[in-house]
N, C-alpha and C positions, 0 to 999 in steps of 0.2 A: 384487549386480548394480549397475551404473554405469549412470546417465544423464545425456545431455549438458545439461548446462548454461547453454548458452547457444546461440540461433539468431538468424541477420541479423533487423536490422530489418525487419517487417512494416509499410510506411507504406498499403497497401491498407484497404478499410474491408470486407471480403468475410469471414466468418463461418470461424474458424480450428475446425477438426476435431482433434482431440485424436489422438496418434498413440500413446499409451498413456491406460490409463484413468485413472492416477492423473497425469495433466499437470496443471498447474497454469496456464492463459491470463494472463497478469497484462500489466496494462497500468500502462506508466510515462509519467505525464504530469507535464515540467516547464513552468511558470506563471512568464515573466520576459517584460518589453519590454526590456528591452536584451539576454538571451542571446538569443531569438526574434530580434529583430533584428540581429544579427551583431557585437552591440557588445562581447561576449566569450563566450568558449566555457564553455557549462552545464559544472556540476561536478552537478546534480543526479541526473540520469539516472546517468551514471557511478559515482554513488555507493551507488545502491540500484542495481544490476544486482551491484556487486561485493557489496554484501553479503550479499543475496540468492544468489546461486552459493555462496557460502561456507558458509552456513547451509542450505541445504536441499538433502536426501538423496534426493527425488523428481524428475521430471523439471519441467523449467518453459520455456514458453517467452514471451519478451516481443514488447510491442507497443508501440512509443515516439511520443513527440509532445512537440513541444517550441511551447508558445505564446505571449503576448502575454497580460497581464491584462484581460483584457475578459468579464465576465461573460458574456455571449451564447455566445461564444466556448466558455469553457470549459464549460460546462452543454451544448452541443452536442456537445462533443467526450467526454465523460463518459455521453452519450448514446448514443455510435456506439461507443465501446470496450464499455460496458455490452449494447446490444442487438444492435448488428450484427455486431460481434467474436465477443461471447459471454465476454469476459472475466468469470473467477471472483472476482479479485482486481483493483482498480486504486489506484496510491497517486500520490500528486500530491507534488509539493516547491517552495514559494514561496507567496506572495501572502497572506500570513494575519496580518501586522500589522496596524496601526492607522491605518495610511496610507490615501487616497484610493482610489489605484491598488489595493489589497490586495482582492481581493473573491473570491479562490478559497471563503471559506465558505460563502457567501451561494449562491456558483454552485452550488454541493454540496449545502448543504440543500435548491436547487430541483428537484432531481433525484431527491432521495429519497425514500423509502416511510415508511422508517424511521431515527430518528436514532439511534444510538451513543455516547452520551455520556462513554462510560466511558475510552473512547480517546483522545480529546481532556484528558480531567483527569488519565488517568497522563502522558502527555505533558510536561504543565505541570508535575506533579509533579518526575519525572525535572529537567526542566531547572531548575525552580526551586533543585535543588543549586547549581546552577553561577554562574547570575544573576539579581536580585532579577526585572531586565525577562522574565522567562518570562511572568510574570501579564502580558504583552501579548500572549503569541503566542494565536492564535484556532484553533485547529486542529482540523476535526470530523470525523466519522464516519457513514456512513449506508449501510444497505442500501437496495436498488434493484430492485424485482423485475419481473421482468420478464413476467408474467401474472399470471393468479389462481392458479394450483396449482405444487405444488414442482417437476410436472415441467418448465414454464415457465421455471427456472430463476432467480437471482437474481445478482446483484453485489455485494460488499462496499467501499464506497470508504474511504481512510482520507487525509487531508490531512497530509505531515509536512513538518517543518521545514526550509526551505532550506539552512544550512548543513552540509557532508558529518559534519563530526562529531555533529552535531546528529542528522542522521538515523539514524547508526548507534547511538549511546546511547539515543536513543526505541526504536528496533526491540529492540536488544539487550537493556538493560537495563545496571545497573552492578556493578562488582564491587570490592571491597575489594582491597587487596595483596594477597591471597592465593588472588585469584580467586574467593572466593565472593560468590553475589548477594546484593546489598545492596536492590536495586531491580529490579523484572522490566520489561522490558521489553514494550511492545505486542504484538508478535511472539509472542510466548507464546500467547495467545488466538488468535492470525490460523486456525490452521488448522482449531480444534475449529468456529470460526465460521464459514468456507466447510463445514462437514462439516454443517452445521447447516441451512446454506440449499442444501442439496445439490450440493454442490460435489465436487472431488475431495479423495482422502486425502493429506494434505498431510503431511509426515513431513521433521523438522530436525536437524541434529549437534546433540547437544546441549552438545557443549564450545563451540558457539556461541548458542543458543538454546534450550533442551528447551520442546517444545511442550509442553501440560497436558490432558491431555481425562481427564473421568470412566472411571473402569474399563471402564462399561460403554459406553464410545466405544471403545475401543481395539481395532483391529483384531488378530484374535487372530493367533499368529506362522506 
């Protein structure tokens, strides 16, 4: 069976209704003052929507937002995709160096219930292949839940990196000449972890990404 992949932009804040059970809500928030401000056109969003389509075999539909580093800002905005959307998944891209300006972590951790730590250090791992400056990137993880009981629902957020290659080597993972993994990517854990916080069944090509869940996660065939 096929499912579409990709649906227009939802810029409403009105609480998105799942049109299969296993949809996936994910909301893509890019963190720049000059894309936000029209000084060039985000590659962020574009970049995690194509990778995303390409890896995952369930249905998903997105929620876009494109801002302005401004702590207030994004912590509000992570707020309304998380509680009033219903978004299961949201992933950020930008604002996580050591600059001034850089404060998507801070805004992240003020939102969360719970941190994630484990997502932010594969991260750095991954890129520390590439360049010594990874040990600068700040990039964190937190659940978000949004009452007291699982039926309440919850949000997983994950901070990645603003350049488009950047964020497909974090999600994906890397692979030798010969195609096998060398390094797992983030993505790997994404789905058993919304299946965790009661999310939907999130299920990926694994000639892009094989999700990992315990045997006895695995919905039988």
């Amino acid at each position: 069976m096929s499912f579409p992949q990709h649906e227009p932009q939802d810029t409403t804040a009105a609480r998105i209704e799942r049109s299969h059970p296993d949809e996936l809500i994910c909301g893509l928030v890019s963190i720049s003052d000059r894309a936000s401000g029209g000084v060039y056109e985000d590659q962020g969003i574009p970049a995690l929507k194509t990778w995303l389509q390409g890896a995952l075999t369930t249905p998903v539909r997105f929620v876009e937002r494109l801002i302005p580093d401004e702590a207030p800002g994004i912590s509000a905005t992570l707020t309304e995709l998380a509680d009033t959307v219903g978004c299961d998944l949201i992933l950020t891209t930008g604002g996580t160096g050591p600059s001034r300006r850089d404060v998507t972590p801070e805004a992240t951790l003020a939102v969360g219930t719970k941190e994630m730590p484990g997502f932010g250090e594969q991260m750095r791992q991954i890129s520390l292949r590439f360049v010594p400056t990874a040990i600068l990137s700040r990039q964190v993880a937190v659940i978000r839940e949004r009452g007291t009981s699982d039926a309440d629902g919850a949000t997983l957020i994950i901070n990645l990196p603003g350049q488009p290659k950047a964020i497909r080597e974090t999600l994906e993972g890397l692979r030798d000449a010969h195609q096998a993994l060398v390094a797992a990517g983030i993505f790997a854990a994404v789905p058993y972890c919304i299946q965790l916080i009661s999310g939907p069944y999130i299920e990926t090509d694994p000639a892009v990404c094989k999700a990992f869940r315990p045997k006895t996660a695995v919905r039988p065939a």
